[in-house]
C-alpha positions as CSV (number, residue, x, y, z in Angstrom):
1,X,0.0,0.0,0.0
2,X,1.6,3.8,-1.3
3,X,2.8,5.0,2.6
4,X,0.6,7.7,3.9
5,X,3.5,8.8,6.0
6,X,4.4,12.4,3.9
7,X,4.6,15.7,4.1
8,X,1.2,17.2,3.0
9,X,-0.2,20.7,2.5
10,X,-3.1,22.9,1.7
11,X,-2.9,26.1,0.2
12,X,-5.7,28.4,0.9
13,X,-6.0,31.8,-1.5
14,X,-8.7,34.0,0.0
15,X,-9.8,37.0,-2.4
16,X,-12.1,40.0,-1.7
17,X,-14.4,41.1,-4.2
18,X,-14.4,44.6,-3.2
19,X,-11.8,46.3,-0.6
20,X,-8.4,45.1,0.4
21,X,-6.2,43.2,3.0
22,X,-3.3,45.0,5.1
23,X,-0.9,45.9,2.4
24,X,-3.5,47.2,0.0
25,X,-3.5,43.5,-2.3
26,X,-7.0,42.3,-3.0
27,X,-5.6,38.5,-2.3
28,X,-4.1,37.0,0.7
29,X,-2.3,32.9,0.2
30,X,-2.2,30.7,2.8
31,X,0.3,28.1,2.8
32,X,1.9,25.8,5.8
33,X,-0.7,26.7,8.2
34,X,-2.3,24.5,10.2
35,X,-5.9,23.8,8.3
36,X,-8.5,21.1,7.1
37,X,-10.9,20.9,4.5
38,X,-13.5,18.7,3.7
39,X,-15.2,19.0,0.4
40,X,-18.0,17.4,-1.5
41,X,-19.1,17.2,-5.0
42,X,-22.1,15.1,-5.5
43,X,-22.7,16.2,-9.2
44,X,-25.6,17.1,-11.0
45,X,-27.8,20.2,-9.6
46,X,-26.0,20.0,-6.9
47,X,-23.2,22.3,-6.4
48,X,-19.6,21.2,-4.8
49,X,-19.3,22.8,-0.6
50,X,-16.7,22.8,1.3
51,X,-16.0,23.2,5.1
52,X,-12.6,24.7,5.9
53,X,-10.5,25.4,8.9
54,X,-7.7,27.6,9.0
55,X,-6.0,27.7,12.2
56,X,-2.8,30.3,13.0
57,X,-5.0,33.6,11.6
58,X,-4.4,37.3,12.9
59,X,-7.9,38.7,14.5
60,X,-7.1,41.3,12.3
61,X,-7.4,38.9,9.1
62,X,-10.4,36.9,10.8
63,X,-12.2,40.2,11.1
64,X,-11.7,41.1,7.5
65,X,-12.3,37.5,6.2
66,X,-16.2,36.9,8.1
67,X,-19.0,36.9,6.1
68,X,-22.1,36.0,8.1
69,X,-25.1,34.0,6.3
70,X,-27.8,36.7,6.6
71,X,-26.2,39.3,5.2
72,X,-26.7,40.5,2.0
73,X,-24.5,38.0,-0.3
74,X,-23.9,40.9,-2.7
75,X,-21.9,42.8,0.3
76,X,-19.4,40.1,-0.2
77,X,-18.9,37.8,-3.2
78,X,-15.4,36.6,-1.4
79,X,-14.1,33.7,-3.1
80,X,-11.5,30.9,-1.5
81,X,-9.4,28.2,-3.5
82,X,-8.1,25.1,-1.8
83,X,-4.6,24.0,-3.3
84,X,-3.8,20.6,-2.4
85,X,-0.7,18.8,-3.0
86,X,3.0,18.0,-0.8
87,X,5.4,20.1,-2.7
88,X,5.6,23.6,-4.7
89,X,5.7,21.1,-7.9
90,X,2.2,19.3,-7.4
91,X,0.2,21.6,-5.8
92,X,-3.3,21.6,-7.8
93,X,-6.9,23.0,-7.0
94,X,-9.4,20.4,-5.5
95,X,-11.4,23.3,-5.0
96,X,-12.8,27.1,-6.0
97,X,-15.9,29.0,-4.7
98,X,-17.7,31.7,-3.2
99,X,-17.8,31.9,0.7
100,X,-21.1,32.0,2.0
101,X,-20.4,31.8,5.5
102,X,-16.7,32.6,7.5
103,X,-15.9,33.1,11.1
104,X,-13.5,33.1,13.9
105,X,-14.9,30.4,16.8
106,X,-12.8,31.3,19.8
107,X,-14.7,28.6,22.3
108,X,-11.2,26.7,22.3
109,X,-8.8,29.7,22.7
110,X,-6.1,30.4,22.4
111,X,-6.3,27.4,19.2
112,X,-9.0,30.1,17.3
113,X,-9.8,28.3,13.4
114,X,-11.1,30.9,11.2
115,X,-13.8,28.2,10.0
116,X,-15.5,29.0,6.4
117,X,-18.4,27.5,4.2
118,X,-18.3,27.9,0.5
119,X,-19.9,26.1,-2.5
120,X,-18.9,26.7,-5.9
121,X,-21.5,28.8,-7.8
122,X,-23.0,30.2,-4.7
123,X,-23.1,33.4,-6.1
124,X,-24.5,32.3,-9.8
125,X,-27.4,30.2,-8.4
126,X,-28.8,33.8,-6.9
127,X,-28.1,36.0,-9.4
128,X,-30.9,37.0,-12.0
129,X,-30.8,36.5,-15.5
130,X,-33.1,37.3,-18.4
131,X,-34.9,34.0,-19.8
132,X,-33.7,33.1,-23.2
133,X,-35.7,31.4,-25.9
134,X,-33.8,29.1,-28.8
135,X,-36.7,28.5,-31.6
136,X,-37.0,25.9,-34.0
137,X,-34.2,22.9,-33.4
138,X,-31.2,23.5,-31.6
139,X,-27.5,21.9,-30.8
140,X,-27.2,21.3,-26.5
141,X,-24.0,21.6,-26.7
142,X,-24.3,24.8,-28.8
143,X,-26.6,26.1,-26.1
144,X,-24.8,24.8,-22.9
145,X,-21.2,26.8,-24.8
146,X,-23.0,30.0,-24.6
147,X,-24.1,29.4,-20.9
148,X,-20.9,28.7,-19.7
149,X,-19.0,31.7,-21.7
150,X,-21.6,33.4,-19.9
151,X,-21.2,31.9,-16.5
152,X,-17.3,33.2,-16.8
153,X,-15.9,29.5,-17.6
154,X,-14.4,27.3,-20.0
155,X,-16.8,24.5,-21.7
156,X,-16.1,20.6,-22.0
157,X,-18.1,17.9,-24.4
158,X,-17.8,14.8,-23.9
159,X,-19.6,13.8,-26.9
160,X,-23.4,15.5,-26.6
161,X,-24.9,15.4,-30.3
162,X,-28.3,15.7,-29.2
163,X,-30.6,18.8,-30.0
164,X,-33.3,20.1,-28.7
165,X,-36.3,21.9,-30.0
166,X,-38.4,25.7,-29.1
167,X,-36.2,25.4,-26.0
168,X,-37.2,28.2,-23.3
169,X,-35.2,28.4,-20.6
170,X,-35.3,30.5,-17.1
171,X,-34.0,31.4,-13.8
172,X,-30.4,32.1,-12.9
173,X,-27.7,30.8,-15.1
174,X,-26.9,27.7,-13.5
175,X,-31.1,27.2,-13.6
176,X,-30.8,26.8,-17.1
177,X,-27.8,25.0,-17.5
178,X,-29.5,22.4,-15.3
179,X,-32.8,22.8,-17.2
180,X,-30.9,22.3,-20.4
181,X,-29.5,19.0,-19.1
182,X,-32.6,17.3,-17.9
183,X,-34.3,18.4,-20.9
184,X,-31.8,16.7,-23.2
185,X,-31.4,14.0,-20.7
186,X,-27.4,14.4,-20.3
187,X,-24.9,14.5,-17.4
188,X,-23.4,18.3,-15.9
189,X,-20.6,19.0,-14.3
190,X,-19.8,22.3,-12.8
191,X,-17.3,23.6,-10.7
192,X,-16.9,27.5,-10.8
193,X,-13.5,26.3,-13.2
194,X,-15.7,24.6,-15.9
195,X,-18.8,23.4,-17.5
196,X,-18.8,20.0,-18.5
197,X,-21.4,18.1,-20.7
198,X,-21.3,14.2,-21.5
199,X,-24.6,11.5,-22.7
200,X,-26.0,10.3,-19.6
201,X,-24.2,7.5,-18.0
202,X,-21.0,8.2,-19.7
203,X,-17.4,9.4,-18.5
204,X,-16.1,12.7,-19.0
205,X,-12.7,12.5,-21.4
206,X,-9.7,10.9,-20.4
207,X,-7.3,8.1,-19.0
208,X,-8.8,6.0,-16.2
209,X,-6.9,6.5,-12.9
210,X,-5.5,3.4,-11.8
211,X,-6.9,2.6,-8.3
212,X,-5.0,-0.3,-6.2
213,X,-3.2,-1.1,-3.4
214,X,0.1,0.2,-4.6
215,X,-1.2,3.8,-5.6
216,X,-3.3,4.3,-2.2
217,X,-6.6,2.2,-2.0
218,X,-7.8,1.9,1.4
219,X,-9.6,-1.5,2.3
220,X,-11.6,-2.8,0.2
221,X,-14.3,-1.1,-2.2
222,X,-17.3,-2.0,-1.4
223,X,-20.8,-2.9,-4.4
224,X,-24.0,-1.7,-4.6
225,X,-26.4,-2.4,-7.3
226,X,-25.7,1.0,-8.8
227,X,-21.7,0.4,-8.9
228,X,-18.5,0.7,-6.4
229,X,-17.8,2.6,-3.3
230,X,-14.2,3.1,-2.2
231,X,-12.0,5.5,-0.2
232,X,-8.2,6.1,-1.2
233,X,-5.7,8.6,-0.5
234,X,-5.9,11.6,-1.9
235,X,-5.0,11.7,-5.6
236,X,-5.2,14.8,-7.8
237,X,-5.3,12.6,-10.8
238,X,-8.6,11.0,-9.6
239,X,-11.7,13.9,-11.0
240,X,-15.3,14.1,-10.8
241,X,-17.2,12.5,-14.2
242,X,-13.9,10.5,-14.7
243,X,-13.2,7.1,-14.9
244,X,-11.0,4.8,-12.9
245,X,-10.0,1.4,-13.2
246,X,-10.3,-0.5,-10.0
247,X,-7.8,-3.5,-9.2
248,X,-8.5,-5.4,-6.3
249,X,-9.1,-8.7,-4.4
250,X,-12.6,-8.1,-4.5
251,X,-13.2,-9.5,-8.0
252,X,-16.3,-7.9,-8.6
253,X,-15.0,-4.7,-8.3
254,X,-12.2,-4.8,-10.7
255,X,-12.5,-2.9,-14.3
256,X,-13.5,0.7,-15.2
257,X,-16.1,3.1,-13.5
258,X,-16.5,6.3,-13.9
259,X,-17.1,8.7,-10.5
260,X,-20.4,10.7,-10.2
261,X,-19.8,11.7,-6.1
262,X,-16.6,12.4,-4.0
263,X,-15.5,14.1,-0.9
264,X,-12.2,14.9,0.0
265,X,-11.2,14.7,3.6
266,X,-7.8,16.8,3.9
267,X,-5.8,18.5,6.2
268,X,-2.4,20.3,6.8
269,X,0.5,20.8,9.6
270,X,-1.9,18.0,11.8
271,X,-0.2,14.9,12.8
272,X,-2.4,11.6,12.3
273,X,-4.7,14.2,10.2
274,X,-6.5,12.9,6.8
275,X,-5.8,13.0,3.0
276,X,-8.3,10.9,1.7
277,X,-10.6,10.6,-1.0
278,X,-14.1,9.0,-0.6
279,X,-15.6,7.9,-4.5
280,X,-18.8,6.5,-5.4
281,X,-18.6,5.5,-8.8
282,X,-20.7,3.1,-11.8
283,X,-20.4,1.4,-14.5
284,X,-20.7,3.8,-17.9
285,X,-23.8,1.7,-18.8
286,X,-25.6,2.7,-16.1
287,X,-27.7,6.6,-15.8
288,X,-27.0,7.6,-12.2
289,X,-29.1,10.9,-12.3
């Protein structure tokens, strides 16, 4: 089994949408503080969270960093990304979104975590948008290329050729990119980094991710009648809507799936702390959603 025993870090970049931190810079990066984040992504409508803990902060930065939940969400629009990696050459993003929620808890001082709530899109599932109509008979992944340019993002196919016809569609961006994709009956992926399309059922682009022993499987996986469940350590190769292939003693489990759900259980500077990776995955001839 790949040794869990290695150094490991999170990078946390917190930036302010309007005002600034101490030095007049609009963006403050975290790195080799004490911190842990745990992160889901279930897929379809619903939109990736994560639950962080940053430990170490100034009350000065805590103060400037707090959103609170009832206020106005357009006061704020702060965004975090969560770097993960163990050196300066592997560092990657498991995740980017807006904050929704972020403050200091000082019941255990002097060990105050700044702890903050964010889920990617936050801020583009409440914003308005004018409905659009697309007469007569219509490419999806046409369509769902204009919603993402809109949505600030880069757009994926993985093979959509369907069309759809009179489409209307309402609601806030991210409303009609999830209409679109129940209308034409086809998997979403979204992230706040990209918008990603494939047939229902089928895997985003790419290698499948070799998942074993040697490169960090914990246990065993374990079968449903849907697919596989299994939790490794954390792997940056490993991506929502991508496939892995699955080698284990458990027989039944072995070959190619392709994840729909995953959380990430991380942490930094913690001794005994986790850097794991919980997937739920299926077989590409089954429609999860």
């Amino acid at each position: 089994m790949a040794s869990s025993f290695q150094s490991r870090r999170l990078d946390i970049t917190f930036s302010l949408a309007a005002g600034t931190f101490k030095g007049e810079a609009d963006t403050v990066k975290l790195s080799g503080m004490k911190a842990d984040a745990e992160i889901h992504m279930a897929g379809g409508s619903q939109l990736a969270e994560a639950k962080i803990r940053v430990f170490g902060l100034s009350q000065a930065l805590m103060n400037r960093l707090t959103v609170l939940a009832w206020q106005a969400v357009d006061i704020h629009k702060n965004t975090v990304r969560i770097a993960a990696g163990t050196n300066d050459k592997d560092m990657a993003t498991v995740f980017y979104g807006d904050i929704w929620n972020a403050m200091a808890d000082y019941q255990g001082a002097p060990d105050v975590p700044l702890i903050v709530s964010a889920q990617s899109g936050f801020v583009n599932k409440l914003k308005a948008e004018n409905p659009k109509t697309y007469p007569g008979t219509q490419s999806v992944a046409t369509i769902m290329a204009q919603l993402a340019k809109l949505l600030g993002v880069p757009f994926e196919n993985n093979g959509v050729t369907s069309t759809v016809t009179d489409q209307y569609l309402s609601g806030t961006l991210l409303d009609q990119a999830h209409a679109l994709a129940r209308t034409a009956n086809i998997d979403i992926y979204y992230d706040q980094t990209i918008l990603a399309i494939s047939p229902k059922g089928r895997a985003r682009k790419g290698d499948a991710v070799l998942v074993n022993a040697s490169t960090g499987l914990v246990g065993f996986p374990s079968l449903d009648r849907i697919g596989v469940a299994f939790t490794t350590l954390y792997n940056q190769s490993i991506s929502h809507g991508k496939k892995v292939k699955i080698e284990t003693s458990v027989t039944p489990a072995n070959g190619e799936f392709y994840v729909y759900a995953m959380t990430h259980a991380l942490s930094s500077e913690t001794p005994g702390g986790p850097w794991f990776t919980h997937c739920i995955a299926s077989t590409q001839a089954n429609a999860i959603r």
